[in-house]
C-alpha positions, -999 to +999 in steps of 0.1 A: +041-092-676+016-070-690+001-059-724+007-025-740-019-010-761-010+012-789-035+029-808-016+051-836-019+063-869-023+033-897+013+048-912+032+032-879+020-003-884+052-016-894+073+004-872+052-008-841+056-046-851+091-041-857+096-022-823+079-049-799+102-072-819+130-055-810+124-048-776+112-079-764+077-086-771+066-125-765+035-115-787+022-088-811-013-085-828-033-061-845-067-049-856-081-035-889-074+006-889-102+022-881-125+051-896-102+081-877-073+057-896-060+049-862-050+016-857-044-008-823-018-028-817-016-052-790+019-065-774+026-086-745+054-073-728+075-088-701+084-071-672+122-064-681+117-051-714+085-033-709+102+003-702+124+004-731+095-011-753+076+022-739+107+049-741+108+039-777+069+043-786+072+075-769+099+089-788+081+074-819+049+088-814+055+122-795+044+142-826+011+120-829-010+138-803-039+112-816-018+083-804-030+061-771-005+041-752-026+024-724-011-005-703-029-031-690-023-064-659-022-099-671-034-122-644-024-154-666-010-161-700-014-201-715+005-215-727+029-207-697+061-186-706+092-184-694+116-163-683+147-161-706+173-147-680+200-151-703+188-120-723+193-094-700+231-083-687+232-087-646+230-046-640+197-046-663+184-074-641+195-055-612+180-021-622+150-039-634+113-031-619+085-048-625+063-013-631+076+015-657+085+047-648+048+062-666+034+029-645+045+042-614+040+083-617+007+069-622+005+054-591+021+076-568+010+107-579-024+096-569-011+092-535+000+134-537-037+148-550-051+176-525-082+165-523-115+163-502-108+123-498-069+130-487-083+156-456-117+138-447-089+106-442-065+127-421-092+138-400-105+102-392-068+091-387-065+123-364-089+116-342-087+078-343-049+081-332-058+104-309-083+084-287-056+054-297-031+075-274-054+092-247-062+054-243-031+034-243-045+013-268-021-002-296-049-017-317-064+018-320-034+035-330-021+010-353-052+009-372-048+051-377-012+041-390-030+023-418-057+048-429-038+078-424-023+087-461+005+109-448+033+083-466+020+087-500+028+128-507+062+118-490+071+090-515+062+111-546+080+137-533+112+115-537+099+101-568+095+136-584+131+144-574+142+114-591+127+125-625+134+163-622+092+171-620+088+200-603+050+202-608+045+166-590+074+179-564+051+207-558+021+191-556+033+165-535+049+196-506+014+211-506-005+175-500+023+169-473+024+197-454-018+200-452-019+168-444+005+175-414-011+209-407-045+194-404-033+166-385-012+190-360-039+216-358-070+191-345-046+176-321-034+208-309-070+222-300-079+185-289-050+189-267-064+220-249-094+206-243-086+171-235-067+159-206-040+141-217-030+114-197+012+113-195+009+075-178+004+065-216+031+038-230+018+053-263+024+086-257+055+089-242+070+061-268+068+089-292+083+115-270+114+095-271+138+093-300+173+073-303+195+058-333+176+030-334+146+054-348+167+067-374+174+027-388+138+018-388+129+041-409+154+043-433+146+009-438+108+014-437+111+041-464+135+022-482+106-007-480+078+011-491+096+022-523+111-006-527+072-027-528+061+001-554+090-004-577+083-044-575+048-044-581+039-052-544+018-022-532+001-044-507+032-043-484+027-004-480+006-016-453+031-033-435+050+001-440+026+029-429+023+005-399+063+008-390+072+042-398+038+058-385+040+099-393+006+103-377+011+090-341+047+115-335+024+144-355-002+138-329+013+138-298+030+167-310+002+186-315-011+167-281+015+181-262+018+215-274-018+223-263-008+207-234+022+228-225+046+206-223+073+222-241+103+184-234+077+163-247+067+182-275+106+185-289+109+149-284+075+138-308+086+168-329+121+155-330+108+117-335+087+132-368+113+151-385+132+119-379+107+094-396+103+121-429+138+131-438+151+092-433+116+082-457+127+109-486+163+096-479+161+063-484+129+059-511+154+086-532+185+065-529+158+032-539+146+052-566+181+056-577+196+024-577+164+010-591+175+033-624+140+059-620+149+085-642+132+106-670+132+089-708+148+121-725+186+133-723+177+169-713+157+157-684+179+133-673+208+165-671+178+182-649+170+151-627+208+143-619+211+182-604+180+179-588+197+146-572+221+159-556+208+190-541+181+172-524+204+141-519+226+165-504+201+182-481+187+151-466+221+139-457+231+170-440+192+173-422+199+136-411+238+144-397+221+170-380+188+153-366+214+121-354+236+151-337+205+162-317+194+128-306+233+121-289+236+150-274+199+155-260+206+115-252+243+129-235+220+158-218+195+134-202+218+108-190+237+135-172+209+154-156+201+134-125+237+140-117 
């Protein structure tokens, strides 16, 4: 549940009262217009009929560029209210998240900004999964899975498919590939400078990739979009933790300043793996989940955008899960 501010023109007062009537609001109430003749309307939404509630002030106050919608939590509401499930058909349940789609750009696209923060942290993770690995210690590395912020440009990336936003889709290629760059290029020097030590369960469990790669993290990326969609961020944790990008980047770059050409393919192979399964599945979650843009015309954008990149992570999947059988079939037929 949460309350949606609307600060608009003095003419839309009954408009707005009759709108969170319609679409659901448990309460509505409103202050005295002010000197600008803007007025503020207050309406506690629930979570099922918060987007539409917000589609229709959008399309009722897209020529009012004085107009404020601003959401806003709700840690409690007395007395109690509940739920009326019997209001909503079982596909709007289904399709139902707890955050709108403006909720959620919000959120994500922070996770895709370029910015001195998003390097400074993949330098830290960098190194910190670096000595993690040199070291054979699991502790260390886990704790660079969960400060490096390589996930979030990956998740808006599907996101911005889903919605047709080539700006954010953009935005969110150049955050991940710098990331990566960074991440590859300090472990590359650090890797021609630094012994690396090839006894390392840490290392070498990222020079090996099988099927049971590919399931963990479709159905880690399927999880971390899933937890944004509901409202339950805090899981992303839990997340970054089992599909870790940084560790494979690393002991890519490791092993490349190392010259070890097999290992290498294997952490490289291991990282394309873990990317194209966590665009796959947070775009089919996105999907299902009904993320799509509020307007007709961008919704005839989004559905092409769909299926090209729908399309093209299938077909880099089919071809990732070809390379892992037959560099499996190649290895188990080598000592012979």
């Amino acid at each position: 549940m949460r309350i949606v501010e609307v600060v608009a023109p003095e003419r839309h007062a009954k408009e707005l009262i009759g709108m969170s009537r319609f679409y659901g609001a448990v309460d509505t109430w409103w202050g005295m217009p002010g000197d600008d003749g803007r007025q503020t309307f207050r309406m506690l939404v629930p979570d099922a009929a918060r987007q539409r509630l917000m589609d229709g002030l959008q399309g009722l106050l897209d020529t009012e560029p004085e107009a404020r919608i601003v959401v806003m939590p709700v840690d409690a509401a007395l007395p109690r209210i509940e739920s009326e499930a019997g209001d909503d058909s079982e596909e709007q349940r289904r399709r139902s998240v707890s955050a709108t789609r403006e909720e959620l750009y919000t959120q994500i696209a922070g996770g895709a900004r370029l910015d001195a923060n998003f390097l400074l942290l993949v330098v830290l993770s960098t190194i910190v999964a670096a000595i993690g690995l040199a070291e054979d210690n699991v502790a260390v590395v886990i704790g660079a899975m969960v400060i490096a912020p390589l996930l979030g440009p990956n998740i808006a990336f599907a996101f911005a498919t889903s919605l047709g936003d080539k700006r954010l889709a953009a935005q969110s290629l150049i955050t991940d590939l710098a990331g990566l760059g960074l991440a590859l290029g300090l472990t590359l020097a650090m890797g021609l400078i630094w012994p690396v030590d090839l006894e390392s369960r840490e290392i070498m469990a990222r020079t090996d990739v099988g099927l049971d790669s590919v399931a963990l993290a479709l159905a880690s990326g399927a999880a971390a979009a899933l937890s944004l969609t509901t409202g339950l961020s805090s899981t992303l944790v839990g997340v970054m933790v089992a599909v870790a990008l940084l560790p494979p980047t690393a002991v890519l770059g490791m092993m490349l300043g190392h010259g070890r050409w097999e290992l290498a393919l294997g952490a490289g192979l291991l990282l394309a793996v873990n990317v194209v399964c966590v665009l796959l599945a947070a775009k089919v979650v996105f999907l299902a989940k009904g993320i799509k843009p509020r307007s007709w015309l961008e919704r005839t954008k989004a559905k092409q955008s769909t299926a090209l990149y729908l399309g093209l992570w299938i077909g880099l999947l089919v071809v990732l899960i070809g390379v892992i059988v037959l560099r499996g079939s190649l290895g188990a037929i080598a000592p012979g």
